[in-house]
N, C-alpha and C positions, 0 to 999 in steps of 0.2 A: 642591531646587526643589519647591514645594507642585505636589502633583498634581490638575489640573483638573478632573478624569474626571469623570462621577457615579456612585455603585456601581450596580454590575449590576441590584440591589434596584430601582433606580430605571427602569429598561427594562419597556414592557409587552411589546413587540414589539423581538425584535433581530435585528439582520444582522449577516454576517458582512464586509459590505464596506461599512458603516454605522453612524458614531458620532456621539457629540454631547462638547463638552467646555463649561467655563464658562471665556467670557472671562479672562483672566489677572487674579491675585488676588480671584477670586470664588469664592464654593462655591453659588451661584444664577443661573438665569436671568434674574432680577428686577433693571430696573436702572430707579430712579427709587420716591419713596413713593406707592405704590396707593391711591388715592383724595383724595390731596393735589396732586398736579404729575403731568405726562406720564410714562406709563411705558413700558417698552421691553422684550423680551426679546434678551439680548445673550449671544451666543457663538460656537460655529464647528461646523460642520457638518462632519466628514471623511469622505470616498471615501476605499477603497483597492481598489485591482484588482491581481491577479497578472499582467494587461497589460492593453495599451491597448484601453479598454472605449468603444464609441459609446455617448454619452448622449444621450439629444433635449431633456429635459424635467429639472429638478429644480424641486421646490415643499414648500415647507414651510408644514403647517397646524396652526392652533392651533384647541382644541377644546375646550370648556369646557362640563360639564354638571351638572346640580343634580340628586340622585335621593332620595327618601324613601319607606319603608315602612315598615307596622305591622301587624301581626298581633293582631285584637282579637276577645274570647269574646261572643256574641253569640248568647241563644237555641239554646243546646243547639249553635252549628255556631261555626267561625273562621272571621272574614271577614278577607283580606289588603286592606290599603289600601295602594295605591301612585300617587307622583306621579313624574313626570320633565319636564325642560325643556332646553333648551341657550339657554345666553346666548349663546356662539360657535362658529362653524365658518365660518373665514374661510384663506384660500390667499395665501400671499407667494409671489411667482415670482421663483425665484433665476436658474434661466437658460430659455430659449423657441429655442434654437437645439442643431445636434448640434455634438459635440466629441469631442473621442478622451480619455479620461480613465485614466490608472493611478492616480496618486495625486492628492487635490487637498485642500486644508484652504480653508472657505469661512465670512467671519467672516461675522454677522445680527447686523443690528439693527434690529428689527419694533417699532414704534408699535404699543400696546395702544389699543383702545378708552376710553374715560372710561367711568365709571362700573362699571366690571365690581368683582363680589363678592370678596373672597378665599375662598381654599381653606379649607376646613372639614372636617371628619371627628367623626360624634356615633355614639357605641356605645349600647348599652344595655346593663344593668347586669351581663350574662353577656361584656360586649368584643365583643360581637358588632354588626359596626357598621351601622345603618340606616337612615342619612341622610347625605349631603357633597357640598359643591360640590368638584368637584376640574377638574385641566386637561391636558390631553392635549398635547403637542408630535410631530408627526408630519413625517419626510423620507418626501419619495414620490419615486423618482427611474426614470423612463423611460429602459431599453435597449432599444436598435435591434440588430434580429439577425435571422436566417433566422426566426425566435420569438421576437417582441417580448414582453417582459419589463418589471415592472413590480416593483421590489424598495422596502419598507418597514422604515421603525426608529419605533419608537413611546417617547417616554418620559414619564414624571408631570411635570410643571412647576407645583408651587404657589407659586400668589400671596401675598403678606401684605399687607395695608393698614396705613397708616401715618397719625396724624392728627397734622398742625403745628401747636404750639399761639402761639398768637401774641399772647397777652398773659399777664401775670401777675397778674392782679386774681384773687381767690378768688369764688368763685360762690356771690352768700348768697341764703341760705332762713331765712326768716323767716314768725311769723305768728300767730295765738293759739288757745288751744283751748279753746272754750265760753268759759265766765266764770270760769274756775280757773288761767290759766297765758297767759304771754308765753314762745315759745324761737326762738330764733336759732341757725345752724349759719352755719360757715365751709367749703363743699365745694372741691375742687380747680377749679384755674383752667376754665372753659368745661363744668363738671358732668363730666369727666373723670377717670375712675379709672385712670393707665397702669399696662399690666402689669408684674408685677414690679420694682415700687417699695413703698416705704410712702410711706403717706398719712396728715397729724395732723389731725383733725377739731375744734376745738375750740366747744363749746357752751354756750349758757347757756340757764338757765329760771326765770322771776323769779314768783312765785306771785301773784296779784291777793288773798287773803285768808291768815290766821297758822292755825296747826295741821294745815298740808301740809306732808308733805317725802317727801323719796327715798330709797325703799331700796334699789334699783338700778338699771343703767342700761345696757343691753341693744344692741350695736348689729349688725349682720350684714349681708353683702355676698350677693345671690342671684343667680343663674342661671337664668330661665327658658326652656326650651327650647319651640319649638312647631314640629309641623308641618301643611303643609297636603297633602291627597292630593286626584287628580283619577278615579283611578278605586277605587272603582267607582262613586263618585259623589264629588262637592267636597265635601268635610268638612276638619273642621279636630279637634286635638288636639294637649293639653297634652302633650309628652314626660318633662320631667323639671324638676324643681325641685330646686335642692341651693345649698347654702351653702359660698361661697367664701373669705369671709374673717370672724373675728370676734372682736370685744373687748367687755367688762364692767367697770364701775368696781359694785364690791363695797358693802356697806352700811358695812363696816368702813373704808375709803377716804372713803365720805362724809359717817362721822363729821367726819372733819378740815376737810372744805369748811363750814367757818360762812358760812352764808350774808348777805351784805351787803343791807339791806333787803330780805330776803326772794328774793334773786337767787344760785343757783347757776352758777358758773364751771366748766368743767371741759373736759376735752381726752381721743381716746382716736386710737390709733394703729392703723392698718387694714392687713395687708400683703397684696395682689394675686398670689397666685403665679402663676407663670411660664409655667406652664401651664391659666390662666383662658382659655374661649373669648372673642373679643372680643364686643361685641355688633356684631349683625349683621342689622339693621332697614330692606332694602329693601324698598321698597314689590311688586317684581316678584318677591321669594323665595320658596320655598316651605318654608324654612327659616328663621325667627325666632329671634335671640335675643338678650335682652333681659334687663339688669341693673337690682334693685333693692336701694335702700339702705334700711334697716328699725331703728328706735328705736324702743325700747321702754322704759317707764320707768315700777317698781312705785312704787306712791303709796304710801302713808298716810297715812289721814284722808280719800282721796279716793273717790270711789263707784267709779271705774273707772280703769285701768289707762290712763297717754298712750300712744299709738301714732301712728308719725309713717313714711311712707313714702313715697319719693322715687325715681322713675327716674333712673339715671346712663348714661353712658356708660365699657364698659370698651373699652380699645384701647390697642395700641402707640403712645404719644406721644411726641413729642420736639419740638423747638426747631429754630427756622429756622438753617440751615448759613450760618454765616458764609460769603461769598466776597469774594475781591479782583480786580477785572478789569482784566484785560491787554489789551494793546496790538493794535490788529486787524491783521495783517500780512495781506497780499491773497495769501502763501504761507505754508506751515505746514508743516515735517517733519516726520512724527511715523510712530515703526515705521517707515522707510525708504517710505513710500511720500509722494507729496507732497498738499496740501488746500487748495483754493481759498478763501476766503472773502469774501464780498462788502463794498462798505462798511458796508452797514447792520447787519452782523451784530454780535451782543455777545459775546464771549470772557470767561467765567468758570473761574479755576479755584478747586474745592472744597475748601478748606483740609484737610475729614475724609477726601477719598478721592483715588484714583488717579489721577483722568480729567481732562480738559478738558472743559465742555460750553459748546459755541455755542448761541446763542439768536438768532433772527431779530428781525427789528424790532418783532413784533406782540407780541414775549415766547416763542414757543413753540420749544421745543430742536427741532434739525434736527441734530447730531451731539455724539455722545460719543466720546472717544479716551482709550486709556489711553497714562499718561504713561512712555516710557523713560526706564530708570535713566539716570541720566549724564546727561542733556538740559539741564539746571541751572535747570528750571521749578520744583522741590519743593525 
């Protein structure tokens, strides 16, 4: 049986009578794509006492903060620039009453805000790291006792953003350059580069006058990083530039392209690895980061060198999750406990995963279930 835990690694703060596990068949808190549809964080929260312990209060808070520094030479002295903000610090109350508790397993499932950033982590060039959104998961749980007591578990909880891409049309850039060139490019569906795929770019570039041609053809995927700091005053700076992915069609390759009136054809293959940060371009962050797509293409015959550069988006993409929806029963079994559902509600279940999810009449999920084995719902 897969173990739901999360390692130790992942605890800022631990108790000894205070865990956390991930809902069954997940290895995250994260249930739903960040920044596409409602998200949730989903699991269980266990007590355990060596007896029966009064509790008044349990609450569990999420806590979400963005930090950046720099250390920059400045006039004989180092000035440290730092920024900090919190998107969140918000309190789920699991229970408001006392109980006599020894053991108890307590499942959550918390509504995320819209729009929140994913988690981030940017080092500099020593690994030493100086900017990231990250996110806090905290049980706070209130004992009643001759010395009320107030015991915490604290653990990381990052987010990922996930963008649904929703058509299949290629996203064309097109346009000319001075009085010497026509080029066309075919970029991925919505200007989207998803992580860890390849990508074929196909291009052409048709000359307006004879004794131009191409000696090479230069293309590269970039990362710019930026941050902003509030003290010791609001400034802004460039962090880091580096190049994430790249390809060249050679002058020996372009021998072979004979050009058709004067129009080269040609295609180059770009692969996004795995660990590209996404871009990450809210208006409220203080951490930027933003992808550019960059051609370049040596002339001959020509006074100067074409350059063609294009903002993309890089991100976790995928396609909308097929569902098939079931039948609204006004009861529901599921995990031995029973679930009411109303008429207007809609019943999907997700072909790719485990759960059941209801959706209300407006569209918006109001529960997730994961499905038992044996049920004969999968």
């Amino acid at each position: 049986m897969k173990n739901n835990r999360p390692p130790a690694t992942s605890y800022v703060r631990r108790s000894e009578n205070i865990s956390f596990s991930f809902a069954a068949g997940k290895d995250t808190f994260q249930s739903g794509f960040l920044g596409s549809e409602n998200t949730y964080l989903e699991g269980i929260l266990h007590l355990n006492y060596q007896k029966p312990t009064p509790i008044n209060r349990i609450v569990l808070n999420l806590k979400g903060k963005e930090k950046t520094k720099l250390c920059e030479s400045q006039a004989k002295a180092n000035v440290l620039y730092s920024g900090s903000q919190t998107f969140i610090d918000k309190n789920y109350f699991i229970q408001n009453e006392e109980k006599l508790i020894t053991k108890l397993d307590i499942p959550f499932n918390l509504l995320l805000p819209r729009n929140l950033p994913e988690s981030v982590n940017i080092c500099n060039n020593n690994g030493d790291e100086i900017g990231g959104i990250d996110y806090i998961l905290s049980a706070i749980v209130d004992r009643k006792g001759f010395l009320k007591t107030t015991q915490k578990a604290k653990i990381k909880c990052p987010l990922k953003g996930t963008l649904i891409m929703h058509t299949n049309d290629p996203y064309q850039l097109c346009g000319s350059w001075g009085n010497l060139l026509n080029y066309s490019l075919e970029l991925p569906q919505d200007n989207v580069f998803a992580i860890d795929t390849y990508t074929t770019i196909p291009m052409k570039i048709k000359f307006f006058r004879s004794g131009v041609s191409i000696e090479k053809v230069e293309f590269t995927l970039k990362t710019i990083v930026d941050f902003s700091f509030d003290k010791p005053r609001k400034v802004s700076r460039k962090i880091k530039e580096m190049v994430v992915s790249s390809a060249a069609i050679q002058h020996q390759e372009l021998m072979f392209l004979r050009p058709a009136r004067g129009e080269y054809a040609f295609s180059v293959e770009l692969h996004v690895p795995p660990n590209t940060k996404p871009t990450n371009c809210y208006s409220n962050t203080l951490i930027q980061i933003t992808h550019r797509l960059c051609v370049k293409c040596h002339l001959w015959g020509g006074t100067t060198d074409f350059v063609l550069e294009e903002l993309v988006t890089v991100a976790d993409a995928r396609r909308p999750t097929q569902t098939s929806r079931l039948q609204s029963p006004p009861f529901m079994s599921l995990n031995n406990s029973l679930y009411r559902f109303d008429d207007s509600d809609e019943i999907f279940l997700d072909e790719n995963d485990d759960f059941i999810y209801v959706y209300d009449q407006n569209g918006e999920k109001i529960h997730s279930y994961g499905i038992p084995s044996g049920s004969g719902l999968k």
